[in-house]
Backbone as a ProteinNet text record, in pm:
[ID]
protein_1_A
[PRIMARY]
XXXXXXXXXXXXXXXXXXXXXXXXXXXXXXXXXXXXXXXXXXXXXXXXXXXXXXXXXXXXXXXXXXXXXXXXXXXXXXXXXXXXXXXXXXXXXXXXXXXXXXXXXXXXXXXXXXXXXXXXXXXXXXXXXXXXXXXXXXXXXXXXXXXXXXXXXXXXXXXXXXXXXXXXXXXXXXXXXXXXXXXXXXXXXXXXXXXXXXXXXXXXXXXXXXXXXXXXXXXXXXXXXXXXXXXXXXXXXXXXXXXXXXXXXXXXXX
[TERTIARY]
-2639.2	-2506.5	-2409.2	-2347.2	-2205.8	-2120.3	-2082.7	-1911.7	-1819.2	-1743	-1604.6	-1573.3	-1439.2	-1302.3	-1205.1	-1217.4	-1113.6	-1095.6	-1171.6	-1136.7	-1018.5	-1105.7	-1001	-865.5	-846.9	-730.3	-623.1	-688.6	-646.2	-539.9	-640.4	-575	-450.7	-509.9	-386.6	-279.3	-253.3	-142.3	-105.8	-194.1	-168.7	-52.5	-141.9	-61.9	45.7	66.4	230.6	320.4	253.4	354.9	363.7	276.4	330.8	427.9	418.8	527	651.8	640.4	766.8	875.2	766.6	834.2	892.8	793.3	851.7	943.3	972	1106.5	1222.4	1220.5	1330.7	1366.2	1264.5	1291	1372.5	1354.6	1444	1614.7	1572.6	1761.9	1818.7	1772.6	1789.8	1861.2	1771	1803.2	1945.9	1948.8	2055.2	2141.4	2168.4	2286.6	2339	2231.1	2224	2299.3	2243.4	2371.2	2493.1	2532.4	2645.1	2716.7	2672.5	2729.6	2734.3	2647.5	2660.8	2809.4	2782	2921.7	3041	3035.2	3186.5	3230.1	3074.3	3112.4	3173	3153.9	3132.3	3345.8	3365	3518.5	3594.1	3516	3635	3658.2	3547.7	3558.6	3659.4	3638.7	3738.8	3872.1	3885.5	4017.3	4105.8	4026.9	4072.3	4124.6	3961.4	4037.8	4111.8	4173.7	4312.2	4410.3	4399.8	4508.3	4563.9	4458.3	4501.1	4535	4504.7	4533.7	4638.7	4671.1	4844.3	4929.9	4889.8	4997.9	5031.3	4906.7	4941.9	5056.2	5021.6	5115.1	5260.7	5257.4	5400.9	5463.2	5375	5403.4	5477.9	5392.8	5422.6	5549.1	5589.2	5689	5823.9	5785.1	5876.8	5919.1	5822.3	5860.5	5916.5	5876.7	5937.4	6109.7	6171.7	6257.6	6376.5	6256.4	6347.9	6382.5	6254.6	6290.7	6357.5	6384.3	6498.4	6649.9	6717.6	6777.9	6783.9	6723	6780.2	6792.7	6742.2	6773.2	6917.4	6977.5	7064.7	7198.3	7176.5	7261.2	7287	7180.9	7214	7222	7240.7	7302.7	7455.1	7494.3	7632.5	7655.8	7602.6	7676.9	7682.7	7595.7	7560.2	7725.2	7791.1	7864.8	7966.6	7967.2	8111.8	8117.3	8010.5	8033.2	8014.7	8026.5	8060.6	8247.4	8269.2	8416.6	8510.3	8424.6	8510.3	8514	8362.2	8342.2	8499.2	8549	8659	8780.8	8801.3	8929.4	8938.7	8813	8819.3	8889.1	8934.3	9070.6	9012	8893	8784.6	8699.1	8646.4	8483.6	8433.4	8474	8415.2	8335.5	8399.5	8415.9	8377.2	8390	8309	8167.6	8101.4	7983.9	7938.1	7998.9	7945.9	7918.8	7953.6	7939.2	7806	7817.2	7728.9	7574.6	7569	7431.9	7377.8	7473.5	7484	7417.6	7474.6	7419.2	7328.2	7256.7	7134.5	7043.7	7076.6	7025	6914.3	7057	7039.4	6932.3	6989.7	6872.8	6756.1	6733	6567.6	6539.7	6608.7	6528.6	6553.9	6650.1	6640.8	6524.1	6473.9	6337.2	6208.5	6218.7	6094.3	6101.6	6190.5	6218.8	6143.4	6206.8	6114	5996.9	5947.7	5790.9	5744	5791.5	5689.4	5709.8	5850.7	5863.2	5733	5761.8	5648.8	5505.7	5485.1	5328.5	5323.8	5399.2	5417	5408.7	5466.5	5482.2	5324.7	5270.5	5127.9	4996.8	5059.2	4958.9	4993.1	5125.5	5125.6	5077	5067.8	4997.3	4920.1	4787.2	4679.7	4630.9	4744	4629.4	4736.6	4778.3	4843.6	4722.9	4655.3	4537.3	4403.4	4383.4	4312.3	4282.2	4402.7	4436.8	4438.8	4454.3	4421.6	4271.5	4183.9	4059.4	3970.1	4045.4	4021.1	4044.4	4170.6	4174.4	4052.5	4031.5	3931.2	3804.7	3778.6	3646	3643.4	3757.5	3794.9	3795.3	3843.3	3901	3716.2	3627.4	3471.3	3378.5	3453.4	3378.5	3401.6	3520.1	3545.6	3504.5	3511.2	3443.2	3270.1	3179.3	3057.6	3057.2	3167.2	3123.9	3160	3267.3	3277.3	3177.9	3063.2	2947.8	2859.6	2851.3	2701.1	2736.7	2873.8	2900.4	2941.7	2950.6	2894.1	2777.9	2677.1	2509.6	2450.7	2512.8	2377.3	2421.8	2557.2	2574.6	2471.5	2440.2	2324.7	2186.5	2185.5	2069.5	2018.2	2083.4	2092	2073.5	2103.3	2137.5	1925.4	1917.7	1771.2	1661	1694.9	1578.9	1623.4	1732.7	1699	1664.9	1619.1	1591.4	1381.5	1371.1	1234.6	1172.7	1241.7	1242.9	1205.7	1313.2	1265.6	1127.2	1111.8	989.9	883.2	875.5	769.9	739.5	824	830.4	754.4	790.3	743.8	572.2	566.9	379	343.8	454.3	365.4	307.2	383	386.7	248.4	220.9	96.7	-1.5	19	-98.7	-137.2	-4.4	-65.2	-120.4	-110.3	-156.1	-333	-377.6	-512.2	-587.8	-504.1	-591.2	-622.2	-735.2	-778.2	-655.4	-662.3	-559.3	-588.7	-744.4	-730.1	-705.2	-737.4	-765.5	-586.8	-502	-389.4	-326.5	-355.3	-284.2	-335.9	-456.2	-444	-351.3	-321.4	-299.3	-133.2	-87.9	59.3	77.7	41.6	27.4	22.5	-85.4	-44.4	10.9	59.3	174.1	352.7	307.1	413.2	416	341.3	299.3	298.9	248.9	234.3	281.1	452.3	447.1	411	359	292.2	194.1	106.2	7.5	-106	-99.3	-196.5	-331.1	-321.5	-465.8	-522.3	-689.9	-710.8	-867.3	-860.4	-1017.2	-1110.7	-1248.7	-1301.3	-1342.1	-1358.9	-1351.3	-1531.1	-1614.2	-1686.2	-1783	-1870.5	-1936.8	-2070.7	-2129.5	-2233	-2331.9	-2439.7	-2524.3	-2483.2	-2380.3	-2336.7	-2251.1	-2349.1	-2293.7	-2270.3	-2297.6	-2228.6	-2105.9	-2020.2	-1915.3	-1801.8	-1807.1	-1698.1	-1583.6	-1460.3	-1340.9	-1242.6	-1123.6	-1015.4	-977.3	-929.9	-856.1	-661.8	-672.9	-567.6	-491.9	-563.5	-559.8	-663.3	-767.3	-848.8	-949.9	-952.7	-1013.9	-1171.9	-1314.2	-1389	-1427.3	-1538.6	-1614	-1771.3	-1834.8	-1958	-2056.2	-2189	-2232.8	-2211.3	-2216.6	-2239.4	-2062.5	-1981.7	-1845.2	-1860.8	-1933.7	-2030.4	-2088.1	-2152	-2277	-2247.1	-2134	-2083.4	-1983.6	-1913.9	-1814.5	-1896.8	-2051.7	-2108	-2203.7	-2170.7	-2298.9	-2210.2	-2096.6	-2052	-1891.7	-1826.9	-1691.5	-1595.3	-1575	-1523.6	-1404	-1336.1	-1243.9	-1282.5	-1300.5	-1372.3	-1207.2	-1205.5	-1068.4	-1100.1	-1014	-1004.4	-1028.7	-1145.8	-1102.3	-970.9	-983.5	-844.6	-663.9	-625.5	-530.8	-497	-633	-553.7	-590.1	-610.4	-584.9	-675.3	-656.5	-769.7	-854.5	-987.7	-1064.4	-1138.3	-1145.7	-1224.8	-1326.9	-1361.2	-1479	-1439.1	-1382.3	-1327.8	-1473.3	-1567.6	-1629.2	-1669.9	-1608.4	-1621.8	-1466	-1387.3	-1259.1	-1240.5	-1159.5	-1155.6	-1010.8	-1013.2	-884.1	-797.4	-763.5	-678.6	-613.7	-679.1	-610.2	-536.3	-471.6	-401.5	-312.6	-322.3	-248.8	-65.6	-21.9	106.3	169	115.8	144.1	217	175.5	201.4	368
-2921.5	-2967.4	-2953.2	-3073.3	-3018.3	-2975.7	-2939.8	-2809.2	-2907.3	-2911.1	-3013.1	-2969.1	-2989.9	-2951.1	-3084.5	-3195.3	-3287.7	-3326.3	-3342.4	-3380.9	-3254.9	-3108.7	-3011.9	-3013.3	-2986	-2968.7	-3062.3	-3214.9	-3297.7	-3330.6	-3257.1	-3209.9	-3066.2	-3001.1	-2912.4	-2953.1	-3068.2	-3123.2	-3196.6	-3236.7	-3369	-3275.2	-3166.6	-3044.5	-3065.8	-3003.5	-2974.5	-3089.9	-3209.4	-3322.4	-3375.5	-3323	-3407.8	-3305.4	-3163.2	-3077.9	-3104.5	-3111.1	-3163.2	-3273.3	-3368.5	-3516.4	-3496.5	-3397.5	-3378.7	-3318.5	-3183.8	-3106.2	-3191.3	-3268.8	-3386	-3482	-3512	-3602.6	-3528.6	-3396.8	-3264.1	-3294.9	-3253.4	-3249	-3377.8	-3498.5	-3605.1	-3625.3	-3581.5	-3617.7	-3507.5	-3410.1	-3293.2	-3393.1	-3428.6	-3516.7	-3607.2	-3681.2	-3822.8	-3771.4	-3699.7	-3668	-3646.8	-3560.1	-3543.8	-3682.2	-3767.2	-3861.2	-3963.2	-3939	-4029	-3995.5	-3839.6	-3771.5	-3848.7	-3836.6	-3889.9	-4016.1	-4109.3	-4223.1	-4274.3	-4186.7	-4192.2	-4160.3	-4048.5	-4011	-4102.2	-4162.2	-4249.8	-4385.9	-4444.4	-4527.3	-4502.5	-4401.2	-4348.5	-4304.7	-4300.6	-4305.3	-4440.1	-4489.1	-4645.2	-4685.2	-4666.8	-4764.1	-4640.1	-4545.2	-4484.5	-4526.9	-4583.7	-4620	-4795	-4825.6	-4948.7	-4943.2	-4844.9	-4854.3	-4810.5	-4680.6	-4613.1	-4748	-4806.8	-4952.7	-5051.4	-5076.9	-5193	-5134.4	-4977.8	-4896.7	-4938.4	-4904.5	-4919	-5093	-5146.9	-5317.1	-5332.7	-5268.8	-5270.5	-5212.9	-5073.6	-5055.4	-5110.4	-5147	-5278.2	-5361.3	-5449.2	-5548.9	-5512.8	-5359.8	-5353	-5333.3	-5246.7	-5223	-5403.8	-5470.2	-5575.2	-5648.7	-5646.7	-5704	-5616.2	-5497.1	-5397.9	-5439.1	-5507.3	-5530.9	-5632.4	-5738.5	-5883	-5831.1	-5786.7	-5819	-5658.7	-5617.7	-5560.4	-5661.9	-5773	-5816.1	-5917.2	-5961.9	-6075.1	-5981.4	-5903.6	-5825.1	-5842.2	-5778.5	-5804.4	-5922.8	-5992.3	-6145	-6205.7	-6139	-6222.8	-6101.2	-5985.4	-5896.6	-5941.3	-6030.7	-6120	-6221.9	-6291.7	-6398.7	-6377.9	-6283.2	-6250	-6207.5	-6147.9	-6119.3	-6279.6	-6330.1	-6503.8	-6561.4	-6521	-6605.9	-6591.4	-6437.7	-6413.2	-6519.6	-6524.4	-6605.9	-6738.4	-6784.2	-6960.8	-7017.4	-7120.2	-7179.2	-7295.8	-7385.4	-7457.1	-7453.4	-7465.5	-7521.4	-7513.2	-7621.3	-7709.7	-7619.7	-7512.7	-7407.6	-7299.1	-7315.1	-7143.9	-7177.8	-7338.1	-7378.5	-7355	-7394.3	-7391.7	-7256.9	-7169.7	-7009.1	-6988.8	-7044.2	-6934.3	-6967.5	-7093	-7196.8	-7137.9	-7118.9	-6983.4	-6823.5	-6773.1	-6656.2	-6723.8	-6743.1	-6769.4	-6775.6	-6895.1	-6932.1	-6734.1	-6710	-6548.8	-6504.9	-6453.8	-6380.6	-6400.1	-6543.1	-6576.3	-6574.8	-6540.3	-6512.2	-6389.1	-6325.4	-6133.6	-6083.4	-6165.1	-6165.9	-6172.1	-6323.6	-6273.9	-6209.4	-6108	-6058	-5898.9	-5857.2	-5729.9	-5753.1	-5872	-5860.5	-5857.6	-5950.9	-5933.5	-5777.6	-5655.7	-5572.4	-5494.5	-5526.4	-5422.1	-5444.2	-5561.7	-5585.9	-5504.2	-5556.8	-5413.1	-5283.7	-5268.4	-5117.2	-5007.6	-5108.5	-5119.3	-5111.7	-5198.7	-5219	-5107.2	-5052.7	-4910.2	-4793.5	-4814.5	-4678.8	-4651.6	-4799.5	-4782.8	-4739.9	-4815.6	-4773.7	-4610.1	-4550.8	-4455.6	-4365.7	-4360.1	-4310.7	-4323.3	-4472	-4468.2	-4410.7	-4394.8	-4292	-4178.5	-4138.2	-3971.8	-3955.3	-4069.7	-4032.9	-4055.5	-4136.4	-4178.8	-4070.4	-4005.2	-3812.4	-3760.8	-3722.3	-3633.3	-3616.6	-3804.7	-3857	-3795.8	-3802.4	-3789.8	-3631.6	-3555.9	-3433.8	-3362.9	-3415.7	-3416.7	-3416	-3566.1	-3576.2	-3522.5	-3446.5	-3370.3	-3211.3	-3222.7	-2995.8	-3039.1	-3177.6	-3203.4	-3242.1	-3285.5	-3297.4	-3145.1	-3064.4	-2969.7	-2830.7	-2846.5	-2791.1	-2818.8	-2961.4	-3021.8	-2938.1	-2956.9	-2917.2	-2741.3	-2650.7	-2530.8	-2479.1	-2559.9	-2573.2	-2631.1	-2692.6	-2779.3	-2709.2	-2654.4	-2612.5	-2476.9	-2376.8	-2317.7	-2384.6	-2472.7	-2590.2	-2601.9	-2677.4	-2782.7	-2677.2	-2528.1	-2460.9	-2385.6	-2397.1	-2311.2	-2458.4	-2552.8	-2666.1	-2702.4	-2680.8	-2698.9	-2582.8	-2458.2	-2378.7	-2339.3	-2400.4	-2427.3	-2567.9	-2700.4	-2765.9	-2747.6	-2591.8	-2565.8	-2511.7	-2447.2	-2377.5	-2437.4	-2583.7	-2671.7	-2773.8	-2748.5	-2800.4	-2745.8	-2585.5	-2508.1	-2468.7	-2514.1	-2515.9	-2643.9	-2743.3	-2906.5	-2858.5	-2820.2	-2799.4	-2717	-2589.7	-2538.9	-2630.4	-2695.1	-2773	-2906.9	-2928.5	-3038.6	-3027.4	-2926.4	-2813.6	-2848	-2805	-2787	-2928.6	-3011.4	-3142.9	-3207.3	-3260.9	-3340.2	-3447.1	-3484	-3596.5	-3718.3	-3785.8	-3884.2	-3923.4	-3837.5	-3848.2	-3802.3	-3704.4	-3725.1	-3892.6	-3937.8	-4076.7	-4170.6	-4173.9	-4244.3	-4223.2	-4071.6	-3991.6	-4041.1	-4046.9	-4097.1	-4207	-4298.7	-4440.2	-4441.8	-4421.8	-4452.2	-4364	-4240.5	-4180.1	-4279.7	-4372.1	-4457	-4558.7	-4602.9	-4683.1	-4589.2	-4479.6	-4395.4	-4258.2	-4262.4	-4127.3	-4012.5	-3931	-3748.7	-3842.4	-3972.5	-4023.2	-4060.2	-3964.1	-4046	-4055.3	-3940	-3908.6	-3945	-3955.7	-3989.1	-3931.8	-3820.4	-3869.1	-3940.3	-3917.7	-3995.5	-3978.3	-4026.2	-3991.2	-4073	-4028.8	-4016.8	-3910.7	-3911.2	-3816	-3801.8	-3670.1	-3628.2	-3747.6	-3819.1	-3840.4	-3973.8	-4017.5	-4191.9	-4234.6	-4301.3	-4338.8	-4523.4	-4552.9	-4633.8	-4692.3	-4553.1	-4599.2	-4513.7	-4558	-4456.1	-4559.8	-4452.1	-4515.4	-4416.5	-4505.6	-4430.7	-4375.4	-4226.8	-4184.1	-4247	-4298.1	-4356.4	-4485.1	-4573.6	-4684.5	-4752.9	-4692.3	-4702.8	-4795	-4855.2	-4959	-4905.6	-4977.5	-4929.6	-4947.1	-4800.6	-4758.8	-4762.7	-4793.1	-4824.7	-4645.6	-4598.2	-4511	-4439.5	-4591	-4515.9	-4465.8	-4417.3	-4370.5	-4214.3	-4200.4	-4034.7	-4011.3	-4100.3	-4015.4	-4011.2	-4071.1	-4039.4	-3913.4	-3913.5	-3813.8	-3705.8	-3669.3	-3566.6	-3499.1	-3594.6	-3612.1	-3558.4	-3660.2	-3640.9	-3626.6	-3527.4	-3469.5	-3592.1	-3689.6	-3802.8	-3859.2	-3984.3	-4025	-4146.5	-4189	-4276.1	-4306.8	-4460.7	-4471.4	-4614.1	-4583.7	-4675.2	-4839.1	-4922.8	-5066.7	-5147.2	-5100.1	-5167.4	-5129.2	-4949.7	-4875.1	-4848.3	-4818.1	-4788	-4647.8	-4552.4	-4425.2	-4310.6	-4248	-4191.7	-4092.3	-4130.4	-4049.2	-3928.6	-3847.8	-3718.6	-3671.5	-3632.4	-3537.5	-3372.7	-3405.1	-3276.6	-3149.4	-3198.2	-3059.2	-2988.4	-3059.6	-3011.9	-2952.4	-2923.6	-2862.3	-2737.5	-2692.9	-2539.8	-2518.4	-2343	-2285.7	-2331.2	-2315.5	-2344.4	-2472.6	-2547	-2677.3	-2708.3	-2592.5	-2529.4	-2428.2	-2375.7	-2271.7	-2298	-2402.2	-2456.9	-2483.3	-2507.3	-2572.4	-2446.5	-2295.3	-2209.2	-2206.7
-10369.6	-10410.2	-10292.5	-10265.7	-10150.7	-10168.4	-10089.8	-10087.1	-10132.5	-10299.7	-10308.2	-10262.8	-10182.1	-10084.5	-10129.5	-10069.4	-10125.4	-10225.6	-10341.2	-10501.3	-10529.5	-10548.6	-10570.1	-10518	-10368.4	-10296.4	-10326.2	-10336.1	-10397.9	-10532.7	-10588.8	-10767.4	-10788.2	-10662.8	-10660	-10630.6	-10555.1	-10492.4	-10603.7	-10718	-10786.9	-10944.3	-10978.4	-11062.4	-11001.6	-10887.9	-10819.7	-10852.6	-10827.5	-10815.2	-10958.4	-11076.2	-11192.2	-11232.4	-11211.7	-11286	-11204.8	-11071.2	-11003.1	-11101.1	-11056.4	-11163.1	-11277.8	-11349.9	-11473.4	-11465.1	-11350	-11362.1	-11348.2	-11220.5	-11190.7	-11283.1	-11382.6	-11507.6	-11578.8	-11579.5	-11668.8	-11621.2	-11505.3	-11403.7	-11456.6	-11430.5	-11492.1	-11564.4	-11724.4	-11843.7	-11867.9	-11830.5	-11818.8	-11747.1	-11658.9	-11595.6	-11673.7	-11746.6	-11790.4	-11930	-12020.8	-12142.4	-12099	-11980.1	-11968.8	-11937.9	-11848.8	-11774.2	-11934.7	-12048.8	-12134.6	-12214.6	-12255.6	-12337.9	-12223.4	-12116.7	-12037.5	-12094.5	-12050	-12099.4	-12247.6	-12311.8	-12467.4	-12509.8	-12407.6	-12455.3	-12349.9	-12229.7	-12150.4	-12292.4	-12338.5	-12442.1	-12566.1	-12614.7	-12721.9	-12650	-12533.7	-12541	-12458.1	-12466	-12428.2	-12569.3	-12672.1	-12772.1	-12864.3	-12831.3	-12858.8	-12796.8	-12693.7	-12644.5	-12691.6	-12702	-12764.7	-12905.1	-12961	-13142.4	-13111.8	-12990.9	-13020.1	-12946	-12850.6	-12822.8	-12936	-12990.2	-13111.6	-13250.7	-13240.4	-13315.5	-13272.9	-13090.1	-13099.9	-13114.3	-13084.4	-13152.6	-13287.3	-13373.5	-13497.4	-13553.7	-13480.1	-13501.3	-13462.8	-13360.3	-13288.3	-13353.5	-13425.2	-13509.7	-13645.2	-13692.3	-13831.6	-13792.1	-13660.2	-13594.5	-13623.4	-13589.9	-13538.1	-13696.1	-13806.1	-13929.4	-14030.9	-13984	-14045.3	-14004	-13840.8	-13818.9	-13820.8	-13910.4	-13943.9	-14088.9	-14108.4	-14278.3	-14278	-14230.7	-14198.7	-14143.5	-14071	-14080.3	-14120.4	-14199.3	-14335.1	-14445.6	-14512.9	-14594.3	-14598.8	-14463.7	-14430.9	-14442.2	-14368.9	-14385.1	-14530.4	-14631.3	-14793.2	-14849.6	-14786.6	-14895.1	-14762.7	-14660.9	-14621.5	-14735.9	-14740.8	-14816	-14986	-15006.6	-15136.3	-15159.7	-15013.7	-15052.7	-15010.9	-14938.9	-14927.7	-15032.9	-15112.9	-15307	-15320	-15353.5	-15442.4	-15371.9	-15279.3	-15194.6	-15221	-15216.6	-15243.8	-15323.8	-15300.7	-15365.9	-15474.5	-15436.8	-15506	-15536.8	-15612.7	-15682.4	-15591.9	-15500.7	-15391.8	-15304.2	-15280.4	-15165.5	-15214.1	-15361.7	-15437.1	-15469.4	-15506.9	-15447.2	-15354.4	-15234	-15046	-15044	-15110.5	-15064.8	-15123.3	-15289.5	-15356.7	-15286.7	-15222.1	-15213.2	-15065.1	-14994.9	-14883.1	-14896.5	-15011.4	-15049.9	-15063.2	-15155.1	-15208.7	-15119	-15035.1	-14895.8	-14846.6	-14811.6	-14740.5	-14844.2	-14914	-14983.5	-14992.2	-14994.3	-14973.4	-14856	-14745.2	-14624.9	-14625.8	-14661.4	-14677.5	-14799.9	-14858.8	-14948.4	-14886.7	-14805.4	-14669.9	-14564.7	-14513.7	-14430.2	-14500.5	-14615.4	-14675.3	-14680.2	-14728.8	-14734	-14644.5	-14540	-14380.3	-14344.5	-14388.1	-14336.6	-14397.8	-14561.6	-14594.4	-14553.8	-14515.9	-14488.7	-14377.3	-14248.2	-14134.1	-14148.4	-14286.2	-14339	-14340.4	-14416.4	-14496.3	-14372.1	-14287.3	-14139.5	-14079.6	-14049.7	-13998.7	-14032.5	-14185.7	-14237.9	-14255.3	-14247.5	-14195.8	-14074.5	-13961.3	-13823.8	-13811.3	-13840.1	-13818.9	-13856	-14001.5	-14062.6	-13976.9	-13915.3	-13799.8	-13690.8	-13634.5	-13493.8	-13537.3	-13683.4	-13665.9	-13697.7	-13766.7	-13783.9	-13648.5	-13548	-13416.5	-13337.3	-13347	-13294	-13257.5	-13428.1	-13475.6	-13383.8	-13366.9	-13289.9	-13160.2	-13072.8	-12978.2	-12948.3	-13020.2	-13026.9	-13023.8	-13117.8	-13149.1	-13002.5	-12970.8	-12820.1	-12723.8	-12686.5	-12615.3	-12553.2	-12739.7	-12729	-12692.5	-12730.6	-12736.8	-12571.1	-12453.9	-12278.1	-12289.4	-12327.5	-12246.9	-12282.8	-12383.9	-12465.1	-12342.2	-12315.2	-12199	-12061.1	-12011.4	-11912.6	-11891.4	-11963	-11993.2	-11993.6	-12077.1	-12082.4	-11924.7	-11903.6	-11829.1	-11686.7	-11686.6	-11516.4	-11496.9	-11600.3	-11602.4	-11590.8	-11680.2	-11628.6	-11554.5	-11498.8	-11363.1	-11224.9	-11209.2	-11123.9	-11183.2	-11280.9	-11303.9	-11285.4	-11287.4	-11256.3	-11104.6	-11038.9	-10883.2	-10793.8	-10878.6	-10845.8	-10819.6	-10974.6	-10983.8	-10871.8	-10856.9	-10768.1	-10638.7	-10588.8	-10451.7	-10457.5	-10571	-10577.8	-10583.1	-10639.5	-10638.1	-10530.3	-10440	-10353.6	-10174.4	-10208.1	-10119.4	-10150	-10260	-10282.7	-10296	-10283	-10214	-10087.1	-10011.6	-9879.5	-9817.7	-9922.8	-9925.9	-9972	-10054.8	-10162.9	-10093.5	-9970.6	-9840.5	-9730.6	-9726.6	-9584.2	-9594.4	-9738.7	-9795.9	-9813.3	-9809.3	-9808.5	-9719.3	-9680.2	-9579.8	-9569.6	-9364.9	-9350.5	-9416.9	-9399.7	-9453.7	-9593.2	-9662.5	-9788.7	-9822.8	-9766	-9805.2	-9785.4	-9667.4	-9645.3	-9782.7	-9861.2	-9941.4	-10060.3	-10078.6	-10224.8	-10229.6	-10063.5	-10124.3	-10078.2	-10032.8	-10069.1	-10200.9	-10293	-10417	-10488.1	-10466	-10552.9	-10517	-10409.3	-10431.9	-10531.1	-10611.5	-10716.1	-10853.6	-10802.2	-10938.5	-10951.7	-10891.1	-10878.5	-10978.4	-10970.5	-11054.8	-11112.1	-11097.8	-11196.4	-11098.5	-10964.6	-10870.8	-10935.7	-10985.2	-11031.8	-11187.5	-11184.2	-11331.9	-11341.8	-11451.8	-11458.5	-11507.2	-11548.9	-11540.5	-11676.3	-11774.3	-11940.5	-11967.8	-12044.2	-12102.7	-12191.2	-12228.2	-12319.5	-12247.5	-12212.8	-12186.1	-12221.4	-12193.1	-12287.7	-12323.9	-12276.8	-12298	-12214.1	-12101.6	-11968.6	-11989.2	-12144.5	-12096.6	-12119.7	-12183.6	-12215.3	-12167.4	-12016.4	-11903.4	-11903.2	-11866.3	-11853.3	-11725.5	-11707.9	-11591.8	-11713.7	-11719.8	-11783.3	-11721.3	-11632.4	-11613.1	-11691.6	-11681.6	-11707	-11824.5	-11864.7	-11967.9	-11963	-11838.8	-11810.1	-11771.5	-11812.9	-11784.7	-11643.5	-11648.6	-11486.7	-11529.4	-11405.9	-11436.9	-11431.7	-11404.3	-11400.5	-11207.5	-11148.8	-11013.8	-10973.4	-11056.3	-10998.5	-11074.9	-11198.1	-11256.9	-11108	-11079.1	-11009	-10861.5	-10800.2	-10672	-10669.7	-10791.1	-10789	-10779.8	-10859.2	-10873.2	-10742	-10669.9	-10573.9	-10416.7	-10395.9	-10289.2	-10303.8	-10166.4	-10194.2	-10104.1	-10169.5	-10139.9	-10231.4	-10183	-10289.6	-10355.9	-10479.7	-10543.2	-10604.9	-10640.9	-10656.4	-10836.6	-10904.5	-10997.5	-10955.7	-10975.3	-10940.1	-10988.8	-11118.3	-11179	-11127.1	-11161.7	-11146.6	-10988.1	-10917.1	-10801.9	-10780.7	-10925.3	-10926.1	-10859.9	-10808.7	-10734	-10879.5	-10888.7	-10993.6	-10991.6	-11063.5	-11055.3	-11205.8	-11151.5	-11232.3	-11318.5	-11430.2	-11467	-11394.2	-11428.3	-11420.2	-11293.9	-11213.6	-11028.7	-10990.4	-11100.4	-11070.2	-11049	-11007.4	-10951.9	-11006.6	-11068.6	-11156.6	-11006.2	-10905.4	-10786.1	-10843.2	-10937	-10904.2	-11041.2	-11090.5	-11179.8	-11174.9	-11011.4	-11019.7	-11001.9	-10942.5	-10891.9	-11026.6	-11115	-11233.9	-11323.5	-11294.3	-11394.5	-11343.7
[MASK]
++++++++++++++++++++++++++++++++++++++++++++++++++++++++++++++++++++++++++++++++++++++++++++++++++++++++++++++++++++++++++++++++++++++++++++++++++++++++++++++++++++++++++++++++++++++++++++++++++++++++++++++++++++++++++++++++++++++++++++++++++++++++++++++

């Protein structure tokens, strides 16, 4: 039997680099909620700001249909004290048809006020249930950003650490055989590797544990035979032989 050296050394490097990935997928996703909660309260308070502008619209306009119908009031109790003065029919007609006039626009003038009224006291109810949201999303960034600055400070910590046993775990691998491993950990980064999946006793139904695609018998019997790199036809992935592994190529991983 020959001495493995590159399948193993190989796989030690390959441990290191999927827990890596996975740690950095960690830092990530820790960034990525926070950066989502930001996004989440810059939104809510935009559209607070637009519900509190359209507020002050509204009040604007009830402002302005309070002061028309304020001074057609007056003008209907001038022209009620001119009624009494008029000297004719003629002229105690021209008045009353006047009032009247007024009042039916001091009639639609309340209703448009109260509909304003009605629209204010809804979005008024809005913006405080819109608060709430806001007030919600706020204590939920400044929760992430409490949490995760411990986080973020214990996964770039482990980082360096997985990083300083790449460095060992590259040292140990043959040159050539490293030049293939990250060539395709550029295609597959933490997935360079795959083994080789079948059942004792039924060779003919081998597969990449990578890619699932089948392997014929002579990629069993090279892996078993010689300490070489046998590579997926389909994936790319460089393949191995669980049972030629060594605890070493587990140890980076704890």
């Amino acid at each position: 039997m020959p001495e493995f050296v590159t399948i193993p050394a190989l796989l030690n490097l390959h441990h290191t680099d999927r827990v890596l990935c996975d740690t950095r997928e960690g830092l990530e996703n820790v960034t990525r909620d926070q950066r989502a909660a930001e996004d989440h309260l810059a939104k809510l308070d935009d559209e607070l700001s637009r519900m509190e502008r359209e507020l002050r619209e509204i009040l604007a306009k009830i402002a302005a249909e309070e002061l028309e119908t304020d001074v057609k009031l007056q003008h209907i109790e001038k022209m009620r004290t001119a009624l009494n003065e008029t000297k004719t029919t003629k002229d105690y007609s021209a008045i009353l048809v006047q009032i009247s006039a007024e009042k039916a626009l001091v009639a639609e003038l309340e209703g448009k006020t109260e509909v304003l009224m009605a629209n204010k006291q809804d979005l008024e109810k809005a913006i405080e249930t819109h608060k709430e949201k806001r007030r919600m999303g706020a204590d939920n960034l400044a929760a992430l950003r409490a949490s995760s600055a411990a986080k973020v400070a214990e996964l770039n910590h482990r980082i360096e650490e997985l990083l300083a046993a790449r460095v060992e775990a590259v040292a140990k691998v043959p040159a050539e055989a490293l030049k293939h491993y990250e060539r395709i950990a550029q295609r597959h980064p933490g997935e360079v590797m795959a083994p080789v999946e079948f059942e004792e006793g039924d060779l003919e139904n081998i597969a990449c544990g990578g890619c699932f695609m089948g392997l014929n018998r002579e990629d069993v019997n090279l892996l078993r035979g010689r300490d070489e790199i046998r590579r997926c036809r389909s994936c790319g992935r460089i393949l191995y032989f669980a049972r030629i592994t060594t605890s070493d190529a587990k140890s980076t991983a704890k």
